[in-house]
C-alpha positions in Angstrom: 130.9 -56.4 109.6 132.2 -60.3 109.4 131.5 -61.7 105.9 128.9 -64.0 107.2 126.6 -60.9 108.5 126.9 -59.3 105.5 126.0 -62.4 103.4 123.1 -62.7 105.9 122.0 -58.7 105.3 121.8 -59.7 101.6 119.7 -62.7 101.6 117.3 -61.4 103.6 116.8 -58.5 101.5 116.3 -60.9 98.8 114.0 -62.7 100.5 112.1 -59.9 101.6 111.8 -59.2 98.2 111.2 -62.4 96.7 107.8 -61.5 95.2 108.7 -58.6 93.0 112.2 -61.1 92.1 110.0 -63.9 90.7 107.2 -61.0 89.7 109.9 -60.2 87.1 111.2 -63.6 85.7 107.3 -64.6 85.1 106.4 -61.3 83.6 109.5 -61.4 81.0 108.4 -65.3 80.2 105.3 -64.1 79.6 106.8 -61.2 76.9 109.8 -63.6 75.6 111.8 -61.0 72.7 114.5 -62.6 70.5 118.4 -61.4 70.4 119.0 -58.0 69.8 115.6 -57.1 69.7 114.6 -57.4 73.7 114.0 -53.8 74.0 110.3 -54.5 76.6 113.0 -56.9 78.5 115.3 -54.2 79.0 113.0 -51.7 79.8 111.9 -54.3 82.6 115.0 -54.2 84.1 115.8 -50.2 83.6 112.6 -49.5 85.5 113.6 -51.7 88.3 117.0 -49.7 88.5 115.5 -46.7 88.6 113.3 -47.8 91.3 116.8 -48.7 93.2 118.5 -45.4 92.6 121.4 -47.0 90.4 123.3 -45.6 87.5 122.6 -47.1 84.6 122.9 -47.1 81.4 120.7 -48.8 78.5 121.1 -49.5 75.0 124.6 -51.1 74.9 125.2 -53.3 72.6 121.4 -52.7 71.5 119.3 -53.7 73.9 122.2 -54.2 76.9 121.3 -52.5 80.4 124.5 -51.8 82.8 124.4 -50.7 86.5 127.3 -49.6 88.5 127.9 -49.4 92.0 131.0 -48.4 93.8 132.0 -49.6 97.4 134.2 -48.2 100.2 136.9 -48.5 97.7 137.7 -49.8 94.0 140.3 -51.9 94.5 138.7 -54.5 92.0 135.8 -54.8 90.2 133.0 -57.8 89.5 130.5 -58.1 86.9 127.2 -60.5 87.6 125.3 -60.8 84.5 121.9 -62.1 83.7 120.7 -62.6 79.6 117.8 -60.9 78.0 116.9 -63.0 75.3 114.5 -66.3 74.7 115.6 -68.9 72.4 113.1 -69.9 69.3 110.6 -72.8 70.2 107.7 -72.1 68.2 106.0 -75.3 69.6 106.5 -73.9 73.6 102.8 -73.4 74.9 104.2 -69.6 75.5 105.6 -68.8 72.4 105.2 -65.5 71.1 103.5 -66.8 67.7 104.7 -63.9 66.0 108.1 -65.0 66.5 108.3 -68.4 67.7 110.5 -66.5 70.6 109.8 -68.5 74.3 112.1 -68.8 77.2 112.6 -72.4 77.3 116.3 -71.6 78.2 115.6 -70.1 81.5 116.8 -67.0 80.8 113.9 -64.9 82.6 115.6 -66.6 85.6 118.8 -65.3 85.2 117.2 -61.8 85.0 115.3 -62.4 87.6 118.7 -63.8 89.8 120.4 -60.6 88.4 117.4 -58.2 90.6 117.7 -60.4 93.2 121.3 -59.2 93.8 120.1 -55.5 92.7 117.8 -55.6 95.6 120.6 -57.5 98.1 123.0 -54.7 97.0 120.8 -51.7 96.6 118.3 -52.4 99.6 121.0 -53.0 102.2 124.5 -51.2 103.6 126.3 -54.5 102.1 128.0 -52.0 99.3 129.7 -49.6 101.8 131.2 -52.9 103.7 132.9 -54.0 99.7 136.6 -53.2 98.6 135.2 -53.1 95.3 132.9 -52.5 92.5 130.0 -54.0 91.1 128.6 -53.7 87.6 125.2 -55.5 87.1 125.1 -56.6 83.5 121.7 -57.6 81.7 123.6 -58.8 78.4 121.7 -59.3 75.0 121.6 -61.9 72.8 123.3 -65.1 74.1 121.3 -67.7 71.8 123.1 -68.2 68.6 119.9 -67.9 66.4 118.7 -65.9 63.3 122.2 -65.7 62.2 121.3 -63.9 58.9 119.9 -61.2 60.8 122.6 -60.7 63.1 124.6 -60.8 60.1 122.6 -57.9 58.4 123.3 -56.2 62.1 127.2 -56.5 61.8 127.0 -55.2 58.1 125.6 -52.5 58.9 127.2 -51.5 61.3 125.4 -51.8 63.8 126.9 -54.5 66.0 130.3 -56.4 65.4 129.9 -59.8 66.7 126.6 -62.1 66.7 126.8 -62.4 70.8 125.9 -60.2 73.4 128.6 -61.1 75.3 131.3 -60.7 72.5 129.9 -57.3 71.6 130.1 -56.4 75.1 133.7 -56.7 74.6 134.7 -55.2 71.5 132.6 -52.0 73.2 135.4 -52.4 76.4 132.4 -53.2 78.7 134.7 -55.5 80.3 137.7 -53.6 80.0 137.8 -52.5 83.7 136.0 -56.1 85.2 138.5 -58.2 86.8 135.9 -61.2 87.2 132.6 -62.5 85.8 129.7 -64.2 87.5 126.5 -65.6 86.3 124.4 -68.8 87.1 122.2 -70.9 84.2 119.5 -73.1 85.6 119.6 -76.9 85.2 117.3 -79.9 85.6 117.3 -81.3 89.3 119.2 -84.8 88.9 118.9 -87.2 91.6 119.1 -85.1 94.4 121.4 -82.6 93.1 120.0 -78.8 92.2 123.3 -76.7 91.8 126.9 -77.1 90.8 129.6 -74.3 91.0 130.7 -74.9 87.4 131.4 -77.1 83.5 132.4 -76.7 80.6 130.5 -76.2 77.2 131.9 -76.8 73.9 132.4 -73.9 71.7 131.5 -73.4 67.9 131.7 -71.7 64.3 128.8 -70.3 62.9 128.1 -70.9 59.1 126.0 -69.4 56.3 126.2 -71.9 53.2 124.4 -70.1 49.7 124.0 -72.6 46.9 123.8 -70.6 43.5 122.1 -72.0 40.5 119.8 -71.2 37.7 116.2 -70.9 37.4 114.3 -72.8 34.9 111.1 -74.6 34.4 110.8 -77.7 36.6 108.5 -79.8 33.9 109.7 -78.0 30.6 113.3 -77.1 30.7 115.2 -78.6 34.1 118.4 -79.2 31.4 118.5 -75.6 31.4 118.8 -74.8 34.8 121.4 -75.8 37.6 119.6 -77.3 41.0 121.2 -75.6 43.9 118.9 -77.6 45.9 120.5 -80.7 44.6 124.1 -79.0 45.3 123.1 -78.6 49.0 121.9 -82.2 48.9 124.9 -83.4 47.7 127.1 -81.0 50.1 125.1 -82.3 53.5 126.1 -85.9 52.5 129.7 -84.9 51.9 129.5 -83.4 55.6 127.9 -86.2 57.1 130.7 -88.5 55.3 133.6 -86.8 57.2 131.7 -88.1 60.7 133.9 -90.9 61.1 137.2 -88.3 60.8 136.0 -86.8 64.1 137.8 -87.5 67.1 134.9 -88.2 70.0 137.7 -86.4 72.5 136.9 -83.6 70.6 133.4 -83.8 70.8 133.0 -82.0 67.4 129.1 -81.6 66.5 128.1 -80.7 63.0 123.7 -79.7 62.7 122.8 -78.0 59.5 119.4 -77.1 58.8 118.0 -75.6 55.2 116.5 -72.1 55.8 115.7 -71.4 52.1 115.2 -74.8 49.9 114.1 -73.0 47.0 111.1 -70.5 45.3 108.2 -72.8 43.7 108.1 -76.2 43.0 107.9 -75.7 39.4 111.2 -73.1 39.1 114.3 -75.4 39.2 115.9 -74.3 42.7 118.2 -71.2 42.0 119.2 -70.3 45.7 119.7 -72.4 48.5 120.6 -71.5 51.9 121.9 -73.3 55.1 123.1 -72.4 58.6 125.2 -75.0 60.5 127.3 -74.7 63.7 130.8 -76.5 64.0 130.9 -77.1 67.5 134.4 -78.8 69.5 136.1 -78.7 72.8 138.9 -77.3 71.8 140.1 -74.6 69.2 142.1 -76.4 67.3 139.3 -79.4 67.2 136.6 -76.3 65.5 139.8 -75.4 63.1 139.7 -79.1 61.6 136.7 -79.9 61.6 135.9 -76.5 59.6 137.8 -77.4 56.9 136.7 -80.3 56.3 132.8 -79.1 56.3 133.9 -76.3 54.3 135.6 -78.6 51.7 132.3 -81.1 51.4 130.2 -77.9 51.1 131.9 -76.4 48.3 131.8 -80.4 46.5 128.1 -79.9 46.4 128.4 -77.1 44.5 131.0 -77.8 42.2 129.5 -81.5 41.6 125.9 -79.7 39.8 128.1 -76.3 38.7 126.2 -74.4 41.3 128.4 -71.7 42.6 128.8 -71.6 46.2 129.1 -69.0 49.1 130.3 -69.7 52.7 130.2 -67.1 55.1 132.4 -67.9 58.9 131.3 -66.0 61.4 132.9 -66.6 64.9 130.4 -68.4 67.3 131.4 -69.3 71.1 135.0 -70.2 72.6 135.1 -72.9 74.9 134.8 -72.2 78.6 137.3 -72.0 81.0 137.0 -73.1 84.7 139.1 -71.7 87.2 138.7 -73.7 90.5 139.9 -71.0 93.3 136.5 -69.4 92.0 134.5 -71.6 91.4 135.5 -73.2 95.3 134.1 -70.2 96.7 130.6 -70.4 95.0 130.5 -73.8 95.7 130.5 -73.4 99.2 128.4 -71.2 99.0 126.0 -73.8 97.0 127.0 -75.8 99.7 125.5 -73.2 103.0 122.3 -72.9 100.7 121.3 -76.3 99.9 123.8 -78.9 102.1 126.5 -81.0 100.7 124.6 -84.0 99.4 122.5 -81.7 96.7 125.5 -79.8 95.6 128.7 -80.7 92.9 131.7 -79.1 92.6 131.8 -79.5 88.8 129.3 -81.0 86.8 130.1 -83.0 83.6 131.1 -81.3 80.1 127.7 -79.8 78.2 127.8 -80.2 74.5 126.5 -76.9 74.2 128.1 -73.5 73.8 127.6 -69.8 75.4 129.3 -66.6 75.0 130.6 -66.9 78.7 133.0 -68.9 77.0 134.4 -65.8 76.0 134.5 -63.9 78.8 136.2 -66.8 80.6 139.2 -67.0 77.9 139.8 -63.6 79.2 139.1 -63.2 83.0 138.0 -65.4 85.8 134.2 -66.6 84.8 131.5 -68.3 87.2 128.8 -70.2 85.0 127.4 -72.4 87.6 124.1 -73.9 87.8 121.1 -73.6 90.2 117.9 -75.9 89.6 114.1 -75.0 89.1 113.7 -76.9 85.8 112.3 -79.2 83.7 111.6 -80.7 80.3 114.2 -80.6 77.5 116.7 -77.4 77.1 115.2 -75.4 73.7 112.3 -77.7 73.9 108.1 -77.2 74.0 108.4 -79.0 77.5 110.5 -76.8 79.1 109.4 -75.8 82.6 110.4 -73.6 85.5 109.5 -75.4 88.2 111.1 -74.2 91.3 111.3 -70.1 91.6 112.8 -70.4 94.8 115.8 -72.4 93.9 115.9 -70.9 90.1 115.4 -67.5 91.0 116.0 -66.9 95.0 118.9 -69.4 95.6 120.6 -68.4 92.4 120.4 -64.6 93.9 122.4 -65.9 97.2 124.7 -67.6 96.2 125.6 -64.9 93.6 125.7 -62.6 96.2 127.2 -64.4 99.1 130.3 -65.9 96.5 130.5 -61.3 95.5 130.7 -60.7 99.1 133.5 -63.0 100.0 135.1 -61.3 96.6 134.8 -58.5 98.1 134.7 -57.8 101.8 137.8 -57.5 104.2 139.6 -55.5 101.7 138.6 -57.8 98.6 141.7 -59.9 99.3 139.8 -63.0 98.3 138.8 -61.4 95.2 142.3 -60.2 94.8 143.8 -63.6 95.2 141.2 -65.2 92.6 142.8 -62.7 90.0 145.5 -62.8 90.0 146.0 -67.0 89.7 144.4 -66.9 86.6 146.4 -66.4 83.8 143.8 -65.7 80.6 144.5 -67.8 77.4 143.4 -64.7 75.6 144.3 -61.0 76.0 141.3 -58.8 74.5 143.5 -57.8 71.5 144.2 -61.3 70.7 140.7 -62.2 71.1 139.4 -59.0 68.8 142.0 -60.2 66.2 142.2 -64.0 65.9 138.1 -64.6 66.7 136.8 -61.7 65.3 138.4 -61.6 62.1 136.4 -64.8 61.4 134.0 -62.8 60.6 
């Protein structure tokens, strides 16, 4: 069968099963579950590939669910991958209020993308017509939050790195994958509703512990040392190194106090703050680090609060490679017509942990439309299913398909022109000994 049939064979099938596709992404907005803890999520999606006959396996990296499914032969191999987790928006009319947890990311779309393509794939003869493999990822914990949980995770031993992604390496999930696809959704902007690709800054994660001593607020306040005033003192040191920023480097410094103290009338002994370092470039986070290290620790030492920083590595930046991301925009292209698609969109000042993934292989992250409202916001909004959800399923599948079919030469091709910045035991070594 010509590529285009086969491409054809798998969007009907998605079609055909459009219902159950966007059935899915509502049900798991409804139910939104925090990183590492997404265990109803990834039921959701086990049941649904055990409906489809696949072998699977669940509980990687926690709460991670992985499919395989071999073609006519295994000359390569692709992995499409779809997150679990919501983001915390306590204020988003469907917040869990237990946990603040709500999916005003748009991640129940990319699940919901991801059993769009089970369906195409497990519905259909399209996997005997492949020269390759497919493993269908549903990845935990993208959104960088609750960082001294995670934290508590990776001392115990439970997980190494904060992401799901980055976990999913250090397990050798991606080991045998030659390349990476996966879409995030994106607010329709004047006229436009997908792009084949851009870039996202990456990051350091902090944990900043201000140490003092307790004593009576009214009575005794010579006696103690205010770590709330050290952490005062250290967030104005940080925001005095602003103007040492480069805006090419498009460094981004946002702490926020989790623990400001006990009661108002003990003089604050123990003060916490997280903070991300965020910069286009490595060496850009490795600077900027320093310095907010450096007015940190100032805080501290100015009151004679002892102080505790703890790195841990966030998100790399992302890496395009255009031979890919040419396919899926052509795709893009078929789906919606030229006039609504770009070939790469402008740089995001955010970070994922497909930045990772594309410092060591060739990485799709495009976007698809179907929202609204602010990113992480109470406003957020999926608006249109069948560009969010079903068009992110086609053009997933169609750009695997041209990967794949007539001997995978495409795919091939797209391999081996990318030359990764990283090796995995460079990665494991100089990343995730930040921790």
């Amino acid at each position: 069968m010509t590529k285009q049939e086969l491409k054809d064979m798998a969007c009907a099938a998605i079609d055909k099963h459009s219902e159950q596709i966007i059935a899915l992404g509502d049900n798991i907005f409804n139910e939104p579950e925090l990183g590492f803890k997404e265990f109803k999520t990834a039921e959701k999606v086990s049941n649904l590939f055990e409906a489809l006959g696949f072998s699977y396996r669940n509980g990687v990296a926690v709460t991670g669910v992985v499919a395989e499914l071999k073609g006519s032969q295994s000359k390569m191999k692709v992995a499409i991958m779809g997150e679990l987790d919501a983001v915390v928006s306590p204020q988003h009319p469907n917040a869990d209020p237990a946990t603040g947890a709500a999916h005003a990311c748009g991640h129940n779309c990319m699940i919901a993308a991801l059993a769009g393509v089970a369906y195409a794939l497990g519905k259909t003869e399209v996997m005997k017509h492949l020269a390759g493999d497919v493993s269908l990822m549903a990845v935990p914990a993208e959104e960088y939050v609750e960082i001294e949980y995670r934290k508590s995770l990776i001392d115990s031993g439970k997980t190494h790195f904060v992401g799901g992604k980055q976990e999913f390496i250090y397990l050798g999930e991606m080991d045998n994958i030659d390349i990476m696809m996966m879409h995030h959704n994106q607010a329709e902007k004047n006229g436009v509703v997908a792009c084949a690709g851009y870039t996202t800054n990456g990051f350091m994660g902090k944990l900043v512990q201000y140490v003092g001593k307790a004593a009576h607020s009214g009575g005794a306040p010579h006696k103690g040392i205010n770590a709330l005033n050290a952490a005062n003192i250290g967030l104005m040191a940080v925001h005095a190194q602003r103007e040492t920023f480069m805006d090419a480097d498009h460094v981004r410094v946002h702490p926020i106090i989790t623990k400001g103290g006990d009661l108002v009338n003990i003089v604050p002994e123990d003060v916490r703050i997280e903070t991300y370092i965020r910069g286009a470039s490595l060496p850009a986070i490795m600077d900027a680090q320093t310095k907010v290290d450096r007015a940190f620790k100032a805080g501290g030492d100015a009151v004679g609060a002892k102080t505790n920083i703890t790195t841990l590595p966030g998100y790399l930046p992302f890496v395009l490679h255009n031979p890919l991301l040419d396919i899926m925009y052509e795709n893009q292209v078929s789906l919606f017509g030229k006039d609504r698609v770009v070939h790469t969109a402008p740089p995001l000042g955010g970070s994922t942990d497909a930045g990772d993934v594309s410092q060591l292989m060739p990485t799709i992250h495009c976007g698809f439309a179907g929202m609204e409202g602010e990113p992480h916001g109470p406003d957020l909004r999926i608006t249109d299913k069948d560009i969010g959800m079903i068009g992110a399923a086609k053009g997933l599948v169609m750009t695997l398909i041209d990967l794949l079919a007539e001997n995978a030469e495409t795919g091939l091709s797209v391999k081996n022109s990318f030359h990764p910045p990283m090796t995995k035991e460079k990665y494991l070594k100089d990343w995730g000994n930040h921790i």
